[in-house]
N, C-alpha and C positions, 0 to 999 in steps of 0.2 A: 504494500500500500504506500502512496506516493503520499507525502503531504507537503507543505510552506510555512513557515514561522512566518507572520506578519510581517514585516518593516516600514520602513519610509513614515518615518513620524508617529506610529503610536504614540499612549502617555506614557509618562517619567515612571511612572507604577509599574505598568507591564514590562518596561525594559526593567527592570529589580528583579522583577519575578521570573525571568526567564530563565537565569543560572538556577535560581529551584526546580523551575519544571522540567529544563535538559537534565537534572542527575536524576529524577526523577522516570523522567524515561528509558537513560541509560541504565541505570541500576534496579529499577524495576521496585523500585520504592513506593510504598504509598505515602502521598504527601498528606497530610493533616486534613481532614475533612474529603479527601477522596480515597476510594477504593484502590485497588494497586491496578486492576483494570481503567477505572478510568485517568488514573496520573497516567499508564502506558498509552493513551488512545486519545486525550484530553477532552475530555469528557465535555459534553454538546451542555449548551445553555439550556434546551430547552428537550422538553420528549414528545413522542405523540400524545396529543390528546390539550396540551398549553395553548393556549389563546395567542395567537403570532400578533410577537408587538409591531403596533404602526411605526414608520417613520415617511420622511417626504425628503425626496432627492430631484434630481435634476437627470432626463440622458443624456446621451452624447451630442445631440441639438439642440441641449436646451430646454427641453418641454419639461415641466414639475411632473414629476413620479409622485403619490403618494398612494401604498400598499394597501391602504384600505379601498380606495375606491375601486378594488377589486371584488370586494366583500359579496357576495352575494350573486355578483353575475359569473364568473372566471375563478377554477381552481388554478394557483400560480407554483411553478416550478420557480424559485429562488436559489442562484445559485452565486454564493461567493465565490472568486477567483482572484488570481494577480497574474499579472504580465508575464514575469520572469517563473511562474510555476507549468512545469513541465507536464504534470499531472492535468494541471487545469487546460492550458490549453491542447491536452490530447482527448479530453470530454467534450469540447465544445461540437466535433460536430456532430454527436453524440444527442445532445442538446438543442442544434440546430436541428436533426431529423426530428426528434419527440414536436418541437415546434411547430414544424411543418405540416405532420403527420394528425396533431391534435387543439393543432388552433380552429381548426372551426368546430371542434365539439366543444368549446369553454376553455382550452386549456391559455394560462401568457405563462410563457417565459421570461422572467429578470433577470440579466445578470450586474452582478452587483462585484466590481471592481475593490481591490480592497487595498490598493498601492499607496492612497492618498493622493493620488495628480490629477491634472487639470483634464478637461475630455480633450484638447489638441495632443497634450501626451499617450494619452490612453490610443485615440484615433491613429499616430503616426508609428505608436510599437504596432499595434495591431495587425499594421500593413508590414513592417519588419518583418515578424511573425508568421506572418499568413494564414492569422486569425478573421475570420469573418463571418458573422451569424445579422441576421435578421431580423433577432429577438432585441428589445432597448438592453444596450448596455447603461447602468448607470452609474455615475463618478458620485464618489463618496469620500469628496478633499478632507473630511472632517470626522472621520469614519463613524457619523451616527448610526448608521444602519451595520457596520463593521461591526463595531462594538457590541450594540445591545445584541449581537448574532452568534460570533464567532468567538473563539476561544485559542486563538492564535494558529490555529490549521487552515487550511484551507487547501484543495476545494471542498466546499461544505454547500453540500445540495440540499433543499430543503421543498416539501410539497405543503402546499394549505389549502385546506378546502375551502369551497364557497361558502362557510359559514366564518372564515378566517380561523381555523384549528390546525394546528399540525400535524399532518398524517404521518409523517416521514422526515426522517434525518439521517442524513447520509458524508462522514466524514472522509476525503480519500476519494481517492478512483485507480482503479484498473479496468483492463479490457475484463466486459462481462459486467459491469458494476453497470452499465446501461439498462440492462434486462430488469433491473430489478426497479432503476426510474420508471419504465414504463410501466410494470406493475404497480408502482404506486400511483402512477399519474392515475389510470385505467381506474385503478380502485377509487380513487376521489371523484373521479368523475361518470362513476356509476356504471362504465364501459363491463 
């Protein structure tokens, strides 16, 4: 399983707690208030069945994202990623086919950038890369949506159903970890 330690600007807190959580991994320690599984895996904010908190971002053009005004019409595939994560962008078109494939049954996909940069940086690696989806990417200079999310892994795929619940959380990618998105989408969206 591939994952990414956050960078490029978190707060002064989580860079502190980083040297706990690397020996924590490497040594297979449980740190204080977590299980020895979840210090090894870092253990997700949230579980199925928690109320997915709102936030309001911007995508790559500009237009205001905000999570809820999905609530009710659209179950959303949410997925954290970074630029420089090899894992993440070997999911995306992954990501991009579930879109393709389940946007006119209710399904959006968000992906939710989690570098800290501007959407001109995000747009010009991308093309680096030769990343490209169809789905809103959106920049999160400030990482509110990072934050209240992630737990310094990523990529962190996440489904919410049309009542804004979390069905599904998913830390990490490998080939094959697709199969199991589309089971969950399927399943939110009553397929």
């Amino acid at each position: 399983m591939a994952f990414r330690f956050l960078g490029n600007g978190g707060s002064s807190s989580r860079l502190r707690l980083l040297p706990v959580l690397l020996a924590g991994l490497f040594l297979g320690i449980a740190l204080p208030g977590l299980s020895r599984a979840e210090s090894a895996m870092g253990q997700d904010k949230f579980k199925p069945g928690d109320k997915a908190p709102d936030f309001v971002t911007k995508d790559l053009a500009g237009k205001e994202i905000k999570l809820s005004s999905y609530a009710g019409k659209q179950v959303v595939l949410l997925n954290f990623w970074g630029l420089r994560c090899g894992a993440c962008l070997e999911e995306m078109p992954f990501l991009e086919d579930l879109h393709k494939r389940y946007a006119d049954k209710g399904l959006a996909v968000l992906g939710v950038d989690t570098d800290g940069v501007d959407a001109a940086t995000i747009k010009e690696t991308m093309v680096e890369v030769k990343a490209s989806v169809s789905y809103p990417v959106l920049v999160d200079q400030e990482f509110t949506a990072t934050d209240t999310y992630t737990n310094f892994l990523v990529p962190l795929t996440i489904v919410i159903d049309k009542g804004g619940v979390i069905t599904y959380i998913h830390t990490g990618f490998e080939k094959g970890t697709e199969k199991h998105y589309e089971t969950a989408v399927k399943k939110a969206l009553g397929l």
